[in-house]
C-alpha positions in Angstrom: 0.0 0.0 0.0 1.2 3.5 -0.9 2.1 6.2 1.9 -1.2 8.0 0.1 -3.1 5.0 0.8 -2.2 5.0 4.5 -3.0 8.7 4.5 -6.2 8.1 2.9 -7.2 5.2 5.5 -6.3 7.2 8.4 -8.0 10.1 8.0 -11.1 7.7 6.5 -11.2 6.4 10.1 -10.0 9.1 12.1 -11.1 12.8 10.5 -13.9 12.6 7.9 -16.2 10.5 10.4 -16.0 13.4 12.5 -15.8 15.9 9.9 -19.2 14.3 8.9 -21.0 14.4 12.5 -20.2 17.7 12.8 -21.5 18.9 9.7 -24.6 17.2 9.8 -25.3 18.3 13.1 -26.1 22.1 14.5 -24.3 23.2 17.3 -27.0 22.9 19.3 -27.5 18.6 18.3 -23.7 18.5 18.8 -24.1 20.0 22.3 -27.4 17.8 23.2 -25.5 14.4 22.4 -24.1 12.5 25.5 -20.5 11.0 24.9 -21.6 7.6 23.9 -23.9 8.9 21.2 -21.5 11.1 20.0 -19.1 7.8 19.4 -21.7 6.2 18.2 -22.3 8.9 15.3 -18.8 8.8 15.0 -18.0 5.2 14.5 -21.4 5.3 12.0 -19.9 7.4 10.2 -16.7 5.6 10.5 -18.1 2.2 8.8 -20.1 4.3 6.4 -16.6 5.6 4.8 -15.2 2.5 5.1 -17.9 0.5 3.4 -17.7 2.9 0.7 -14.0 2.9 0.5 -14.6 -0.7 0.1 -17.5 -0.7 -2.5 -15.0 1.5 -4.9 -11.9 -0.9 -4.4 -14.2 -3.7 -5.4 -15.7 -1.6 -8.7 -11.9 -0.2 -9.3 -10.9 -4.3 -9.2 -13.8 -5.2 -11.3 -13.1 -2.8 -14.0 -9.1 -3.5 -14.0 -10.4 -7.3 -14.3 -12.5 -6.6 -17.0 -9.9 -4.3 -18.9 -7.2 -6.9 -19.0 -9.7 -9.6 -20.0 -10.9 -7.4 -22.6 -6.9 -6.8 -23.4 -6.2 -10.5 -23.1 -9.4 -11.7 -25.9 -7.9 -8.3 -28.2 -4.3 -9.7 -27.6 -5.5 -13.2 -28.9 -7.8 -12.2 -31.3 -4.6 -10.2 -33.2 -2.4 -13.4 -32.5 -4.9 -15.8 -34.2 -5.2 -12.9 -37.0 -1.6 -12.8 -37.2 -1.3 -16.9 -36.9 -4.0 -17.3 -39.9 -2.5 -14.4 -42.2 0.7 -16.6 -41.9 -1.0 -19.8 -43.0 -2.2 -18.3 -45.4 0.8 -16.8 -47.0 2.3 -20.5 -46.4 -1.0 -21.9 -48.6 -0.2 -19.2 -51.7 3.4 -20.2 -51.7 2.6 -24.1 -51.8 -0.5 -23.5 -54.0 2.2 -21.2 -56.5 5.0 -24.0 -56.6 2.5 -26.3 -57.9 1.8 -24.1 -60.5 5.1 -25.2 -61.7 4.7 -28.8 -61.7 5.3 -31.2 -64.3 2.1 -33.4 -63.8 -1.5 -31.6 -64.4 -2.9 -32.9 -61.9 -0.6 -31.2 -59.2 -1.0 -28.2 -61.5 -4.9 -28.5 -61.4 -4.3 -28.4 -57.2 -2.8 -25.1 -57.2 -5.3 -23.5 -59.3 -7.8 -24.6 -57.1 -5.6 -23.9 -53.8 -5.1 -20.5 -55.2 -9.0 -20.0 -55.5 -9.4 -21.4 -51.8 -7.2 -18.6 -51.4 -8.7 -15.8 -52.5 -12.2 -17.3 -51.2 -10.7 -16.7 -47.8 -8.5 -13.9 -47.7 -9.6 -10.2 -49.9 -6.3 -8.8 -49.9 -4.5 -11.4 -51.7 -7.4 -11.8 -54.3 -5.3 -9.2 -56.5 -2.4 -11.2 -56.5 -4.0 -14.7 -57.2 -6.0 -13.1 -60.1 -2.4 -11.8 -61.9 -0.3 -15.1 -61.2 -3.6 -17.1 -62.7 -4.1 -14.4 -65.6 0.1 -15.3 -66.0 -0.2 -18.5 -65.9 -2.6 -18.7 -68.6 -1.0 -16.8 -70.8 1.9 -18.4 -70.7 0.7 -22.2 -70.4 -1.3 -21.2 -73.3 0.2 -18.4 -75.3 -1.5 -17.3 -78.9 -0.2 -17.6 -81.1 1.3 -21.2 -80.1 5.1 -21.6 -79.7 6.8 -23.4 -82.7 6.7 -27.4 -82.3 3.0 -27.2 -80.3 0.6 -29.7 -81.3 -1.9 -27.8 -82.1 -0.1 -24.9 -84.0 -1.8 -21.5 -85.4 -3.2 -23.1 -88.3 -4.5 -26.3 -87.3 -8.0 -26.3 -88.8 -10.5 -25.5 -85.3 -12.8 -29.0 -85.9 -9.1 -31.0 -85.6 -8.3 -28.6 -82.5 -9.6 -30.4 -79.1 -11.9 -28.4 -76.7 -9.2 -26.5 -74.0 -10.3 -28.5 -71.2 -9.4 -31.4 -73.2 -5.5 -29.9 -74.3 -5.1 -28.2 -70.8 -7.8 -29.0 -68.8 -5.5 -26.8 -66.0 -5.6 -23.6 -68.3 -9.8 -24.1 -68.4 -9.7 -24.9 -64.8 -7.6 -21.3 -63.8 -9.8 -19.4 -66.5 -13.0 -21.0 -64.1 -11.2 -19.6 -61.4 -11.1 -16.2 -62.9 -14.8 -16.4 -64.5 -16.4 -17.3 -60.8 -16.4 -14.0 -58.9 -18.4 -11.3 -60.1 -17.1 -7.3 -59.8 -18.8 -7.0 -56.2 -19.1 -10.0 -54.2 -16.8 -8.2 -51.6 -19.4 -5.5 -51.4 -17.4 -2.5 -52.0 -14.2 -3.8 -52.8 -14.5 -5.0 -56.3 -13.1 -8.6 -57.5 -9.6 -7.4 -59.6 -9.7 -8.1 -63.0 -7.8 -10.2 -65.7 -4.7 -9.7 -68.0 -5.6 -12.8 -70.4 -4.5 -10.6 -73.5 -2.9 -12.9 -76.6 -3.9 -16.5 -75.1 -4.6 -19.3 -77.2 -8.1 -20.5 -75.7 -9.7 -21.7 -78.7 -13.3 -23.8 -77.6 -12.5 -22.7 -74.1 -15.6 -22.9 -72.2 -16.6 -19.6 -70.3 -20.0 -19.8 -69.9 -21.8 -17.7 -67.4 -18.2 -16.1 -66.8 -17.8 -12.7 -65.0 -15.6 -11.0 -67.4 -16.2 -7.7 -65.9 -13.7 -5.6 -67.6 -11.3 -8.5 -68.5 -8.4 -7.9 -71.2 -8.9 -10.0 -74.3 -7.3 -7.8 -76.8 -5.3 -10.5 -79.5 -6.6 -13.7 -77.3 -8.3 -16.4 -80.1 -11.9 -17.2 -78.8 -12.8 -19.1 -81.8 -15.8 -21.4 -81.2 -15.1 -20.4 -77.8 -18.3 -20.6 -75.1 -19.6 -17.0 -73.8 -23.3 -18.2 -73.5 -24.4 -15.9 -71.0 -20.9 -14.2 -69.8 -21.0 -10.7 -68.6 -18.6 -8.8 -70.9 -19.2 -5.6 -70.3 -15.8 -3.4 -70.0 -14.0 -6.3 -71.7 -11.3 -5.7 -73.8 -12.0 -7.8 -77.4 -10.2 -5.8 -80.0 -8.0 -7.8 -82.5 -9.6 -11.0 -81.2 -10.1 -13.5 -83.2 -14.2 -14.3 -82.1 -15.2 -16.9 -85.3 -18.1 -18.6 -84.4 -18.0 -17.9 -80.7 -21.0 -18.2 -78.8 -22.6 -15.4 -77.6 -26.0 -16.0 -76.7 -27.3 -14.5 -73.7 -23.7 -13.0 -73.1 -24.4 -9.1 -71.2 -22.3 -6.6 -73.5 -23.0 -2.3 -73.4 -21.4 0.3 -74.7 -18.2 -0.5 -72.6 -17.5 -3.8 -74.5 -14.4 -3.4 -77.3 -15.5 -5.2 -80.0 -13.4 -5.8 -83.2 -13.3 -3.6 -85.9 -16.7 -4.4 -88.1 -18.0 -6.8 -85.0 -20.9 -7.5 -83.9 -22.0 -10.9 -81.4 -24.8 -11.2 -84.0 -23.3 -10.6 -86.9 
């Protein structure tokens, strides 16, 4: 105990109760009291002060209690944040290295890792959308390196569907098709750099391309039925006989020169 808690205490029990009678009492009550009432009024007043020194170290307890609880849940609450932000970062760099495997189906892990990802955690969802935009491109360039089995000018009917070539390319552009431009209220989803990508009879169907970049990707006979394209970038893209029915263009769409989806 401090010397001001002594202080305090001692003059709790030995000034103020008198301090008290005697202002609550006229001259004339003081003067009528016999000696033993007068102690009595005294010591009342004593226990009084006393009770309601002890009353305020009980709240003064409680609420120190309650502040370091609270501290303690706020303390754990930013080392559990901190503990799944690290996971997390652990999960994108495993889900990336996969990216790099030589077997699809280890390839086809990570792109899905990736989009377990970005399900979980908004402020990497900028990143994941750019390595899987990369990764698309360069897994599946346009026009196709020299020596690729299904060159520039392989005739489209002899050209197998993409998720039949590199079902792990279709599976990333899934990925990047699924989220729409405000699932994260007012953080919108980032968009797409698939520009120059070979994803002939690639199936986007129902795809959010909100404001993707096509420009110089080959579409042909690709699947748009019902993607939202509005804002999307389709200038020197090759669209022949893509399907476009009940795909959501405006006046933000970049269509090829002479263009139209109905034409």
């Amino acid at each position: 105990m401090t010397a001001l808690g002594v202080a305090l205490l001692v003059a709790c029990t030995t000034i103020f109760p008198v301090l008290i009678v005697r202002g609550e009492l006229s001259t004339g009550q003081l003067a009528a009291l016999s000696p033993s009432d007068y102690v009595k009024a005294v010591n009342d007043a004593r226990v009084s002060l006393l009770q309601g020194i002890a009353g305020a170290v009980l709240l003064a307890g409680a609420y120190g209690t309650w502040r370091q609880l609270a501290h303690n849940v706020q303390d754990s609450r930013e080392r559990r944040e901190l503990d799944r932000q690290g996971q997390i970062t652990e999960r994108f760099g495993q889900a990336v290295e996969l990216l790099g495997s030589e077997t699809v189906s280890a390839r086809l892990g990570g792109v899905y890792a990736l989009d377990r990802v970005a399900s979980e955690s908004a402020r990497d969802r900028e990143a994941i959308v750019h390595v899987l935009a990369a990764y698309v491109r360069v897994r599946s360039p346009w026009p196709p390196p020299d020596g690729s089995d299904h060159p520039a000018d392989q005739p489209i009917e002899r050209t197998p569907p993409l998720r039949v070539r590199a079902m792990d390319v279709q599976a990333a552009l899934s990925v990047l098709g699924r989220w729409g431009p405000t699932d994260d209220g007012d953080r919108p989803w980032p968009t797409a750099d698939l520009s120059s990508a070979d994803l002939r009879l690639a199936n986007l169907e129902n795809a959010h391309l909100w404001r993707v970049r096509l420009r110089g990707t080959n579409l042909a006979q690709a699947n748009l039925r019902g993607a939202d394209l509005r804002g999307v970038d389709l200038k020197e893209t090759d669209l022949d006989e893509a399907d476009f029915e009940g795909a959501v263009s405006d006046e933000t769409t970049w269509w090829p020169a002479g263009f139209t989806p109905d034409s």
